[in-house]
Backbone as JSON, one array per atom type, in Angstrom:
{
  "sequence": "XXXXXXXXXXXXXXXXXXXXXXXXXXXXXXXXXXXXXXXXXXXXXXXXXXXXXXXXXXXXXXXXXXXXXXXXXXXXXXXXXXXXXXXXXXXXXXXXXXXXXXXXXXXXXXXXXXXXXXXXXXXXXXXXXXXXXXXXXXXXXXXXXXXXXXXXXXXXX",
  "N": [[-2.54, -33.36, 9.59], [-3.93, -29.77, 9.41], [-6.65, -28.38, 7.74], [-6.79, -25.93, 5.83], [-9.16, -23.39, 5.7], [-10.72, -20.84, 4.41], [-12.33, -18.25, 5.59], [-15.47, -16.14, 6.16], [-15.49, -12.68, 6.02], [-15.1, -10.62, 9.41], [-17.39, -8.82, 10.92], [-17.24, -5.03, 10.62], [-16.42, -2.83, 12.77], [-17.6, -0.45, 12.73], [-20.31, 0.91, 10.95], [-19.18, 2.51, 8.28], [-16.62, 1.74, 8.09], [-16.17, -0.39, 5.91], [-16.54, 1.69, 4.08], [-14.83, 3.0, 3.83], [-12.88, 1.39, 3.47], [-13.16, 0.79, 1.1], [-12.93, 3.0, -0.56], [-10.36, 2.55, -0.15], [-9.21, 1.14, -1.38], [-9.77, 1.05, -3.76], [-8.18, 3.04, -4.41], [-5.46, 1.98, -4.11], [-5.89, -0.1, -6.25], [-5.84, 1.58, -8.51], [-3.54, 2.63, -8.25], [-1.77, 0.39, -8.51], [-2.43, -0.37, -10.53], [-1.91, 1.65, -12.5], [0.91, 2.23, -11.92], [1.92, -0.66, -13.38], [1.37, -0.89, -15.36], [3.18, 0.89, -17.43], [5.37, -0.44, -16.17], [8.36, -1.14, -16.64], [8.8, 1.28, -16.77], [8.36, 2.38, -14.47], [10.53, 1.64, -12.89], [13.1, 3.16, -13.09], [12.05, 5.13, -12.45], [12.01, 4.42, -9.38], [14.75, 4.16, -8.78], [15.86, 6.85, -9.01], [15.37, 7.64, -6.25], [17.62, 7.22, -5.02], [18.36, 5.39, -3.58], [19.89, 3.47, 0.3], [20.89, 1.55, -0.1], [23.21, -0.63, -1.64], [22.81, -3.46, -2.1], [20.2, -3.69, -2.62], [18.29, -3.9, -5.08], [16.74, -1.44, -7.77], [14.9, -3.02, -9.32], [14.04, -4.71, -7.69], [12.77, -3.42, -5.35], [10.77, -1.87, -6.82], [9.49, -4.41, -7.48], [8.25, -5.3, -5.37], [6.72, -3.49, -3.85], [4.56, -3.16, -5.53], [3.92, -5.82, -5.55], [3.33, -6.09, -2.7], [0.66, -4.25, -2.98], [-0.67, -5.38, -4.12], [-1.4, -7.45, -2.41], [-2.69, -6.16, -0.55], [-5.34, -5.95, -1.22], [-7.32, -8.1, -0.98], [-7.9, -8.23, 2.16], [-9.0, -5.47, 2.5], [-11.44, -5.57, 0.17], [-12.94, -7.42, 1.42], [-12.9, -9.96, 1.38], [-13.19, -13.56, 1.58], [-11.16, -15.4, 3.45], [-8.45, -16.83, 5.04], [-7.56, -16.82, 8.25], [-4.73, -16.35, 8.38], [-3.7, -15.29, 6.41], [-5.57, -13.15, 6.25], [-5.1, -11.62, 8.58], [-1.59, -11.37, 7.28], [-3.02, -9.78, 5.0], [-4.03, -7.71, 6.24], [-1.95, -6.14, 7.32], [-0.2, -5.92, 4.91], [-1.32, -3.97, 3.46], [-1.15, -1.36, 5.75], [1.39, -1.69, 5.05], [1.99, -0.52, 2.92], [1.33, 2.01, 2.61], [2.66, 2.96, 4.52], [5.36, 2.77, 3.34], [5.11, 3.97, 1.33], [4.99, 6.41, 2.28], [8.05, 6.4, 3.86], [9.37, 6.8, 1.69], [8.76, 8.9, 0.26], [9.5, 10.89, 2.42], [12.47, 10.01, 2.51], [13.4, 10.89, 0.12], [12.56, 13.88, 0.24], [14.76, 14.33, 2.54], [16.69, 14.06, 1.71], [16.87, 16.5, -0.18], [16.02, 15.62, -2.91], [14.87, 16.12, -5.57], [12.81, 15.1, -7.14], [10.96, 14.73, -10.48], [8.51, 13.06, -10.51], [7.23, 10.98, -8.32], [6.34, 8.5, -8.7], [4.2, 7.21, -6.96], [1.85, 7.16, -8.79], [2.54, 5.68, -10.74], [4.67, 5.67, -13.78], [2.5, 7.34, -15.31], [1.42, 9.02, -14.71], [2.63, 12.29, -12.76], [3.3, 12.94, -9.89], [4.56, 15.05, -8.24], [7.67, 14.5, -6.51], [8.16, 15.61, -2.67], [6.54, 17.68, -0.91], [3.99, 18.08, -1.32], [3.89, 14.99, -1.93], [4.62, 13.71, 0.4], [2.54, 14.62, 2.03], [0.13, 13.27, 0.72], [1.06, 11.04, 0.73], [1.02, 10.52, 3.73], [-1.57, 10.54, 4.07], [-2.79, 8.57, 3.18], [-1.42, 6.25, 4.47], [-3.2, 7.43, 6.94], [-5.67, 6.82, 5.97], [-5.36, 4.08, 5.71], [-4.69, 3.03, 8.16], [-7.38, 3.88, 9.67], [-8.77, 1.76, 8.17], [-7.34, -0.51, 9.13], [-8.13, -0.42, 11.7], [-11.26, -0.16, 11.94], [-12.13, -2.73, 10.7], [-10.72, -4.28, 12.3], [-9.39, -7.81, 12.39], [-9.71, -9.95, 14.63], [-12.57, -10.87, 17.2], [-14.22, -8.96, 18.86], [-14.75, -8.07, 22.79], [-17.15, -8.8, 24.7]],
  "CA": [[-2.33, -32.06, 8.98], [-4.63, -29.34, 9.56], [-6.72, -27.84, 6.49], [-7.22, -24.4, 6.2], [-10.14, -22.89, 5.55], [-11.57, -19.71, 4.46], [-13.44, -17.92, 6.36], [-15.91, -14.54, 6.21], [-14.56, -11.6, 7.04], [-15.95, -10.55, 10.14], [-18.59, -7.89, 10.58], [-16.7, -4.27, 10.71], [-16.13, -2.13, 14.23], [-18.45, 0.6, 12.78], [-20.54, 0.69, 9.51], [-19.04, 3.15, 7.43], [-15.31, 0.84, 8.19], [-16.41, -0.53, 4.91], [-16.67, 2.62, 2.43], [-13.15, 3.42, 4.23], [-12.05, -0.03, 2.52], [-13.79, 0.32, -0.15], [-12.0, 3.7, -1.37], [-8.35, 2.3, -0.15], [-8.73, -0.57, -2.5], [-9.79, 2.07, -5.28], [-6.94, 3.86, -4.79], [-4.4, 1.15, -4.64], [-5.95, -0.71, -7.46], [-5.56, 2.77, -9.42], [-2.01, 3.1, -7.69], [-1.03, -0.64, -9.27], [-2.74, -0.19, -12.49], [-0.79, 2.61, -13.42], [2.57, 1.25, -11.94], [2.23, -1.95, -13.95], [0.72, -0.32, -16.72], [4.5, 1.08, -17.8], [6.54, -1.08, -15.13], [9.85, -0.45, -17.55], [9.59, 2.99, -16.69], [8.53, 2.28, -12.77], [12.47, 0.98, -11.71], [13.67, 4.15, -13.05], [11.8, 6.16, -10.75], [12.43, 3.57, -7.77], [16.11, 4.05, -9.08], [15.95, 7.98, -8.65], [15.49, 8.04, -4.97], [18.85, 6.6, -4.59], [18.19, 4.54, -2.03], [21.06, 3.75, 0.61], [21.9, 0.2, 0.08], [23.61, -0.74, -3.07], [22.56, -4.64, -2.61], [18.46, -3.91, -2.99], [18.16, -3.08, -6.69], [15.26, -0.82, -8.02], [14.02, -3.6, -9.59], [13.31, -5.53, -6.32], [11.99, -3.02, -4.51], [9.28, -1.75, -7.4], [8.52, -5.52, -7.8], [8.14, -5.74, -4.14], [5.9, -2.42, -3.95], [3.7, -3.58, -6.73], [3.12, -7.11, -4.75], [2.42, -5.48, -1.36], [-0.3, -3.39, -3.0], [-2.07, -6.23, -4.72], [-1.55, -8.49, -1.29], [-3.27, -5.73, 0.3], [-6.71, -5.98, -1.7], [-8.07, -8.71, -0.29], [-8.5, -7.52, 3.52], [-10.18, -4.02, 1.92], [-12.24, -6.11, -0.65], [-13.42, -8.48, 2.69], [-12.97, -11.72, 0.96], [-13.09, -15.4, 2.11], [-9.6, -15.83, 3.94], [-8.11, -18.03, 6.41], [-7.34, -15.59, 9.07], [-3.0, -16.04, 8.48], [-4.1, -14.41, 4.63], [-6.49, -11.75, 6.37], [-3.36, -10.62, 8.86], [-0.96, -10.78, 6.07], [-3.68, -8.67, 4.38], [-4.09, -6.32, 6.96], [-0.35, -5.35, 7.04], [0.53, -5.29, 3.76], [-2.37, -2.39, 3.12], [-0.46, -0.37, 6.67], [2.84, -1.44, 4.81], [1.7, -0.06, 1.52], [1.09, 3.53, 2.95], [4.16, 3.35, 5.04], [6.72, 2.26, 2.1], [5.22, 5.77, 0.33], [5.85, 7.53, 3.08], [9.21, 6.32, 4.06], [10.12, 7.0, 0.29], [8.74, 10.51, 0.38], [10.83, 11.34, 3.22], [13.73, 9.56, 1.98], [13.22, 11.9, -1.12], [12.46, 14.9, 1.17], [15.74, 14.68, 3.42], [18.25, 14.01, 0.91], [16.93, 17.07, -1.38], [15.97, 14.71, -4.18], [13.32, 16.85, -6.21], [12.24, 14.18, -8.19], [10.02, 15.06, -10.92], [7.47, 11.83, -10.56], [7.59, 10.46, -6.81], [6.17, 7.06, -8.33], [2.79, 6.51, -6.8], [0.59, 6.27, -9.61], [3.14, 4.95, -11.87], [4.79, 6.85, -14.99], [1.93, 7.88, -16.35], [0.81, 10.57, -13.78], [3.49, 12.79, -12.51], [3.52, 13.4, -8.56], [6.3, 15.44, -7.79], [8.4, 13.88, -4.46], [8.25, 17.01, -2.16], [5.75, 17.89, 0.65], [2.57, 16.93, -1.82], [3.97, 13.05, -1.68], [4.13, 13.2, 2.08], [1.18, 14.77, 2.37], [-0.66, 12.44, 0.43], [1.16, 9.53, 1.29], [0.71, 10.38, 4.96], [-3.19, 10.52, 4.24], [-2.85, 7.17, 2.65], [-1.23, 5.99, 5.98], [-4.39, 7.55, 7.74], [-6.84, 5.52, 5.64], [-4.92, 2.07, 5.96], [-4.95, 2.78, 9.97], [-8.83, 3.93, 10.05], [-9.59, 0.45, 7.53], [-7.07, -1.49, 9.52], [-9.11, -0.67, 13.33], [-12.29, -0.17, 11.48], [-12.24, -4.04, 10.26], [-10.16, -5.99, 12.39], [-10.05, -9.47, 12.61], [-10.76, -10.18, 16.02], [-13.41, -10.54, 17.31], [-14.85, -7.73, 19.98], [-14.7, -8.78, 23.81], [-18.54, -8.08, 25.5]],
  "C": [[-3.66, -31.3, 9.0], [-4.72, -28.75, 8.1], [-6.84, -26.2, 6.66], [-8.32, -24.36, 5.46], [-10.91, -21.03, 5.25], [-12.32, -19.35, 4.87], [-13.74, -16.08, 6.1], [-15.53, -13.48, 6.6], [-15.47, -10.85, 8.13], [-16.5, -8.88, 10.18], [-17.34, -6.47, 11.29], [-17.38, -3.48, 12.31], [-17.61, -1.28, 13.85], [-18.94, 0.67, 11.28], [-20.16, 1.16, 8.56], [-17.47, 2.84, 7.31], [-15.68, 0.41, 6.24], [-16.21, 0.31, 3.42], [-15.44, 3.31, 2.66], [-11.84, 2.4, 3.28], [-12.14, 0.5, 1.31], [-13.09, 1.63, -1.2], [-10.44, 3.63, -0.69], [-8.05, 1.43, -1.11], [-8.85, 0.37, -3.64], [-8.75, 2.4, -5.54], [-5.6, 3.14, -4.97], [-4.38, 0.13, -5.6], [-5.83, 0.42, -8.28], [-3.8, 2.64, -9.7], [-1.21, 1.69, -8.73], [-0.94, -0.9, -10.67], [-1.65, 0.39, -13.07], [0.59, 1.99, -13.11], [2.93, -0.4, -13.21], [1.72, -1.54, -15.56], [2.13, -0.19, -17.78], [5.43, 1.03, -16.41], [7.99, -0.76, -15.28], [9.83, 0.67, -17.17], [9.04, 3.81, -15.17], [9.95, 2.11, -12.03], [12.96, 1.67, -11.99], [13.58, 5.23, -12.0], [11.69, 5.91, -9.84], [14.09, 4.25, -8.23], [16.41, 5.63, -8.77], [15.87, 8.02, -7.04], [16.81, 7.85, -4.12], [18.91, 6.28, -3.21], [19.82, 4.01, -1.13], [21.69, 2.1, 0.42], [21.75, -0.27, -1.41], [22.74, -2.62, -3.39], [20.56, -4.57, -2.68], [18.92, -3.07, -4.5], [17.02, -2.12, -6.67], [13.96, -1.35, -8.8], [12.89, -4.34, -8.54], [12.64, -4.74, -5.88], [11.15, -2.44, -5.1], [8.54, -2.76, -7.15], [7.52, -5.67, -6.13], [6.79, -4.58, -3.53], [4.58, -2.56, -4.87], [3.24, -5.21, -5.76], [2.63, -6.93, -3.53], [0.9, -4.61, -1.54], [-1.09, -4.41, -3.32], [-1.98, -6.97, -3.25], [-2.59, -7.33, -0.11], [-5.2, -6.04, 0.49], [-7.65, -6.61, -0.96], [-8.7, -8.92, 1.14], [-9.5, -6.44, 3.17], [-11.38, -4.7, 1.34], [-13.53, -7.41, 0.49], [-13.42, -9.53, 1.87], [-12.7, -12.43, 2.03], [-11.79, -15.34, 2.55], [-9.47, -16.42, 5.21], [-6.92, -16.64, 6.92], [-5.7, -15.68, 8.9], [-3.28, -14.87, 7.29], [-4.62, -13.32, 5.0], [-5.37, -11.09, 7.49], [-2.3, -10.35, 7.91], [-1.22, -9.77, 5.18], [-3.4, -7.18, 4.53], [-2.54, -5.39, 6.62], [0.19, -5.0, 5.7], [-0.4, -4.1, 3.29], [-2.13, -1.97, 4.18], [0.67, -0.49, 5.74], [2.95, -0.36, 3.35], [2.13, 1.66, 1.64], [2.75, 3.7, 3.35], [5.2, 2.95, 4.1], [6.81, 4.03, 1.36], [5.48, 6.71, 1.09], [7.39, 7.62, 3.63], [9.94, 6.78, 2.69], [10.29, 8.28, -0.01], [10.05, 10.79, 0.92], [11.73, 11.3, 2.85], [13.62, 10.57, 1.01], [13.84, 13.35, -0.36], [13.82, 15.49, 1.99], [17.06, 14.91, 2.91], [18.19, 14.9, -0.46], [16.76, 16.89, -2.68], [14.95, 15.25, -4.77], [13.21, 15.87, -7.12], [10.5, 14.68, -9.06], [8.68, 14.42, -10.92], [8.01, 11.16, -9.47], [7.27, 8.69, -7.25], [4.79, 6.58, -8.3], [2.15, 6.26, -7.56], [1.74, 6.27, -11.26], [4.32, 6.71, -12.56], [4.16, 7.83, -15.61], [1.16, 9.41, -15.94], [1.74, 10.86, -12.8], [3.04, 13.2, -11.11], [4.78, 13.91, -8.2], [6.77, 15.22, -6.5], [8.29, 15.76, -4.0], [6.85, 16.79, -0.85], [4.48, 17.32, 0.18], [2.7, 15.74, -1.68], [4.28, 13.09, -0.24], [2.99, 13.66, 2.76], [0.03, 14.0, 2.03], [-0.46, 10.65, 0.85], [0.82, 9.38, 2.82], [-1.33, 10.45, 4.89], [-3.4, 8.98, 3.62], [-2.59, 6.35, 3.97], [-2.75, 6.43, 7.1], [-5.46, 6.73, 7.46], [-6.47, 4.39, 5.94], [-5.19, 2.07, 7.54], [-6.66, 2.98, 10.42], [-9.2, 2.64, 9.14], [-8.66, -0.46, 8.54], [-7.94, -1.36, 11.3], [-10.59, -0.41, 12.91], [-12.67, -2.18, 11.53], [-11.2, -4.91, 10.77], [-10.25, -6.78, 12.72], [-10.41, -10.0, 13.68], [-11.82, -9.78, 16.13], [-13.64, -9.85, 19.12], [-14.81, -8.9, 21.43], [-15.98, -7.76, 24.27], [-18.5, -7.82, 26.98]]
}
C-alpha cells in the first residue's frame, strides 16, 4: 500500500499568482463565514431560485456550496497536500465561481428577482440580477487567473 504524502505547493507561474490566491481565499472565507454564520436562513435563499429538479433539496445543495468553498481554501492558502487534495483543490475554487454563476443565470432567465442572491450569506443582501453575474463572473475570472497562475504541474524547459 502506497502512503501518501504531502507535499509543497509548487512555486507559482508568475509572482503576483499568489496575491491573486491570496484575495480569492479572502473572499470565499468572507463568502462562508457569512453563509454559515445564519445557515437556517441560507436554504431559504437556495430554496428561492427554484431550482429544476424536485429530488436535490435546498438543503443539499447550500450544504454542498458551503463544502466546495471551504475544499477550495487549501489550493489558494498553498498548503502541504498530496497532489489528488491539491487537484481536488484546484477545482473546487473554479467550481465555486461557476455554481454562483450558474445560479445567477438560473435566477436571471427564469425572471426570479430575488431580493438576496445568497453569496455572502443572509446577512448581506446581493440582489440576483446582472450585479450577481457580474460579480460572480469576476469571481470565475479570479479562480481561472489563481487556477493557471499556480498550477500543479510542473513547467516543461
Amino acid at each position: 500500500m502506497k502512503n501518501v504524502v504531502a507535499l509543497p505547493a509548487p512555486k507559482p507561474r508568475y509572482k503576483y499568482a499568489k496575491y491573486f490566491a491570496m484575495t480569492y481565499a479572502l473572499i470565499i472565507t468572507v463568502m462562508v463565514a457569512l453563509q454559515l454564520f445564519a445557515f437556517e436562513d441560507f436554504i431559504p435563499i437556495i430554496n428561492d431560485y427554484v431550482l429544476p429538479s424536485s429530488l436535490i433539496t435546498p438543503a443539499f445543495v447550500a450544504a454542498v456550496i458551503v463544502a466546495v468553498e471551504v475544499f477550495a481554501l487549501p489550493f489558494l492558502l498553498r498548503m502541504p497536500l498530496s497532489p489528488l487534495m491539491r487537484w481536488f483543490s484546484l477545482v473546487c475554487g473554479v467550481a465555486v465561481a461557476g455554481a454562483w454563476v450558474k445560479l445567477s443565470l438560473w435566477a436571471l432567465w427564469n425572471n426570479n428577482l430575488l431580493e438576496n442572491s445568497g453569496m455572502l450569506g443572509s446577512k448581506i443582501a446581493i440582489p440576483a440580477g446582472w450585479l450577481a453575474v457580474v460579480l460572480s463572473l469576476g469571481l470565475l475570472l479570479l479562480a481561472c487567473i489563481c487556477a493557471w497562475g499556480m498550477w500543479p504541474l510542473a513547467r516543461k524547459k
